[in-house]
Each structure stands twice: as structure tokens, then as C-alpha cells.
N, C-alpha and C positions, 0 to 999 in steps of 0.2 A: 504493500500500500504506500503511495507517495504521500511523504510527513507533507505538513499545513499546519501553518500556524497562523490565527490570526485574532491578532492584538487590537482594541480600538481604540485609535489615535483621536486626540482633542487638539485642533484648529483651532487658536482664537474663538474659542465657543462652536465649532463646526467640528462633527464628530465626522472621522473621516477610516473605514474602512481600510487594514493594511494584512494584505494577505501574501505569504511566502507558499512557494511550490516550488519544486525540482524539477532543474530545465534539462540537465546533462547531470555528468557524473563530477563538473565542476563547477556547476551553475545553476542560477535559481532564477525566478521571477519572483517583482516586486508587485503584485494588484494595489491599486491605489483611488480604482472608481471604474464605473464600468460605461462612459461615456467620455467622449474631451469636450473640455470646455478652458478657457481665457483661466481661471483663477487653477483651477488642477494642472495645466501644463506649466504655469509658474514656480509649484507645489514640487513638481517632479523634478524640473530643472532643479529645485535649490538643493531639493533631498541629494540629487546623484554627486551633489558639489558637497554636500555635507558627507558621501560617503566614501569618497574619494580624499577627503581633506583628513577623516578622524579614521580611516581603516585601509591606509595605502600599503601598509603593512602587507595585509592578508588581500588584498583587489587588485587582479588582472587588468578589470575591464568594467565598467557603467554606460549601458546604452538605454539613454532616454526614449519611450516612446508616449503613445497619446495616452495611455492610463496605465504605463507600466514602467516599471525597471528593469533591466536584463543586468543581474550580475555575475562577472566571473570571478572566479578567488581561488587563490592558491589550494589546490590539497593538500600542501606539506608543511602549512603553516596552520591549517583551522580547519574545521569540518561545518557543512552544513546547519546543525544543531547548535551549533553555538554560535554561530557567526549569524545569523536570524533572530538569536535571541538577543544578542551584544546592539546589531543593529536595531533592532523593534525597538530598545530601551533608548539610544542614542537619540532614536524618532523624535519619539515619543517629549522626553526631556527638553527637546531643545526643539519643540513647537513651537510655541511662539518666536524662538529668533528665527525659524524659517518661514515663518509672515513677514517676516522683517526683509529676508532675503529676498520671496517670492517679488514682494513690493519693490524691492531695489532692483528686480532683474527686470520689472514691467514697464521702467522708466527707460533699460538700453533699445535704443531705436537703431537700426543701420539702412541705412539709407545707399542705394543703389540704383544707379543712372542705367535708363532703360530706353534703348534707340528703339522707336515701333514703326520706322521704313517699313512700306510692303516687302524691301529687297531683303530683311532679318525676319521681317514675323511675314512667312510666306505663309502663315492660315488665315490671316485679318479679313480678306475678301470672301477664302468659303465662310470664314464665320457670319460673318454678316449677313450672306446670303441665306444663312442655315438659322441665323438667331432674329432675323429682320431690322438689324442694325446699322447703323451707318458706321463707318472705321474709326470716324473720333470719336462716335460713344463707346465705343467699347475701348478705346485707348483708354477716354473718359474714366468710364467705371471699374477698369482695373488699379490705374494709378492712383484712384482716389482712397482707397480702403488699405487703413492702418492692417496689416498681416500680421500674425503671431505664427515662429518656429513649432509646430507641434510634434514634428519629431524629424530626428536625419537619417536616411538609409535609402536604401537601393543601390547608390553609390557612394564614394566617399565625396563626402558634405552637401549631398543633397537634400535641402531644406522642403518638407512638407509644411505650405505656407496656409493657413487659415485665417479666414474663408471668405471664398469668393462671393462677389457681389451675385446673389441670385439670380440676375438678368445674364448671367454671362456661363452658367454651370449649363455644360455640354460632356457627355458621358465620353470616354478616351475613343480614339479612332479607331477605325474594328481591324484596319490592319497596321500596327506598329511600324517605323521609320526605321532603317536596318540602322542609319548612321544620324543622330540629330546633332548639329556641329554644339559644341561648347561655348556657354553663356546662351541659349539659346530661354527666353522667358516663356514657361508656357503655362497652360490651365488644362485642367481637366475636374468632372464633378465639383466638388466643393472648394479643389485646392488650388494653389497656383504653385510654379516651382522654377527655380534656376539649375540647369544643366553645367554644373561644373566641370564635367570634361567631353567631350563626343563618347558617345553611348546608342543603343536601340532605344527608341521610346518612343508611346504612342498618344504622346499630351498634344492637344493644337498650342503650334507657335505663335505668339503674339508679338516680340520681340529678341532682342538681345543685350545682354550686359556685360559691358569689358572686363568686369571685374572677375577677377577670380576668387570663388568661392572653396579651392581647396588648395592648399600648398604644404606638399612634405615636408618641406623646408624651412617653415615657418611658423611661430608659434603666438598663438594657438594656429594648428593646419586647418580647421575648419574658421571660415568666418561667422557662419552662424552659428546658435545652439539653443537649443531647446528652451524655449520661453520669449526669446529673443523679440522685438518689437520687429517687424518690414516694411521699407516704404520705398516703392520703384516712381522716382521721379525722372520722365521724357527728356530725354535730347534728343538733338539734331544727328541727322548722320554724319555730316562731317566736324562734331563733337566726338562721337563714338569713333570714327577711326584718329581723330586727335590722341583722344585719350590713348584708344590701343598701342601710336607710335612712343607716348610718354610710359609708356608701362613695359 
């Protein structure tokens, strides 16, 4: 029978659900709510920074997602059973300064320059065509909405951005892009997202951002993370390849 343990954590007054399960033979999952929402992916972000900060010791790896934690941890340092029980109490304890955190992480914005030329966002016209749009409303209504990181994966530092202005959610393309180039901004359903490297993917393009959103070399390698505020404000194309020559 896979152990579970769960503790119930107090929120600032908000009783909050914290459930451990066995993911591998060195890893566990953190339940933290069974929905995402703006104040729980705050929540999660701060937890994975709290857990990574007071048990680096025993922690491989913390990957944030929309209501969970994925942790990895050493075998040769802790087991399962204790390392669940260490962290529920760490939680637990130091709630309210992770209100504290959650709130501090809701205030980082990163702001990214986003060229929407039909020549980078080569779905703008079938969109339009498919959502009865004109190009600048739909430039319009993506640039305008504050996005929150709700979690990174598929690639490394691909930001799952929530959530898209409801006039503009369109289900993924029923046949995937073998090669979408890098920085390439796009939406699908609820989310929007930036392509940090060329990849397959089946999101409509809407634009591109010169920035790079992942660098080994660099630290922190991802630019975004988990709680993070987004905001894709338009340039001009020949901004966009300015910039790319300065970079």
C-alpha cells in the first residue's frame, strides 16, 4: 500500500489541504488543492523555495506545478517517512511567513517584448478568421492581461502562463508543428506560452520574443518561475530584430 500522509495546514486563517504520496523509489508528490488558482500557485512557488532553502541537504530536485510539488531526495541521506514528516512540520510552522513570501512573489512582474508581425505570429490571420477577430484585437486582448507562471515543463523553462482572455481560448491544433522556431509566443485553451528553444508544438503562434527564457549558463537558467507575474508588451519588428542584434 503506498504511505499518505496528510496533515492540515492553516493559511493565514485558510485551512489548506497537504497531502504526501510516493512518486518513484526516490520521490514523492506534494497535493496542495485540487484546482489552480492566482493565491495557490503563489503558495506553491514559496513552499518549493522554503524547501529547497531548509532541506538542501536531503533535495535532488522541487518541481513546481498547478497544485502540486514533485520532490526528489536523496536515498542515502533520509527516507520517505521522515522526510514528509520533517517537511509537513517545516509547513506547517512557518505559514504565515509563507503568506508573507506568496505576497512578495505576486508583486515580481517580468515583462517581455513581444513582436506580433504576421511575419513571427504566422496564426494571427487563421485566428481571426476562426475566432471573428480582427489582428489588433487579438494583439489587443493578449497583451493586455496580467499572466501568472503556473507551472514550467514540457521543456526546459517553459512557462505555463494563466489565463487567457476568454475571447481568444482556441483548443491546440489537431496537427502539431514538427519545428516551432524559438521565442515563438503562442496560446492554446486557457494558457499562453513562450517557446524557449525550437521544439514540436501544437499552440497557434501569435508572436515572438527575443528574449531568452532559458540559459544553462546562467543563473537562475530559467527566467520565469512558478508564481511569477507576465506581461508581453508589442514592439515593432524592427525593434525585435534590434534587440536580437544587441543580444
Amino acid at each position: 500500500m503506498t504511505p499518505r500522509f496528510k496533515p492540515l495546514l492553516t493559511f493565514a486563517g485558510c485551512a489548506m489541504q497537504c497531502d504526501f504520496e510516493l512518486a518513484g523509489v526516490n520521490s514523492f508528490i506534494i497535493r496542495l488543492g485540487s484546482a489552480p488558482s492566482a493565491t495557490l500557485v503563489h503558495k506553491i512557488g514559496a513552499i518549493a523555495q522554503l524547501i529547497q532553502q531548509q532541506f538542501s541537504l536531503h533535495i535532488q530536485d522541487v518541481v513546481p506545478s498547478y497544485t502540486t510539488l514533485l520532490v526528489v531526495y536523496d536515498v542515502r541521506t533520509t527516507t520517505f517517512s521522515s522526510l514528509q514528516e520533517r517537511l509537513a512540520k517545516a509547513i506547517e510552522a512557518s505559514a504565515i511567513l509563507t503568506d508573507k513570501v506568496a505576497a512578495a512573489s505576486a508583486n515580481k512582474t517580468v515583462r517581455l517584448p513581444v513582436c506580433y508581425d504576421p511575419s513571427l505570429g504566422f496564426d494571427l490571420q487563421p485566428l481571426a478568421d476562426r475566432l471573428g477577430l480582427s489582428i489588433e484585437a487579438i494583439i489587443r486582448l493578449h497583451s493586455e492581461v496580467v499572466y501568472q507562471v503556473y507551472a514550467i515543463g514540457f521543456s526546459p523553462g517553459f512557462g505555463y502562463l494563466g489565463t487567457l482572455d476568454p475571447q481568444l481560448r482556441v483548443p491546440r491544433l489537431p496537427t502539431p508543428r514538427t519545428a516551432v522556431p524559438a521565442g515563438s509566443v503562442a496560446i492554446a485553451e486557457a494558457y499562453s506560452a513562450v517557446y524557449p528553444q525550437q521544439t514540436p508544438g501544437g499552440w497557434w503562434i501569435v508572436g515572438r520574443c527575443p528574449v531568452s527564457l532559458f540559459e544553462p549558463t546562467r543563473e537562475p537558467i530559467n527566467l520565469l518561475r512558478v508564481g511569477d507575474n507576465v506581461v508581453f508588451e508589442p514592439i515593432e519588428l524592427d525593434a525585435f530584430h534590434a534587440y536580437q542584434e544587441a543580444h
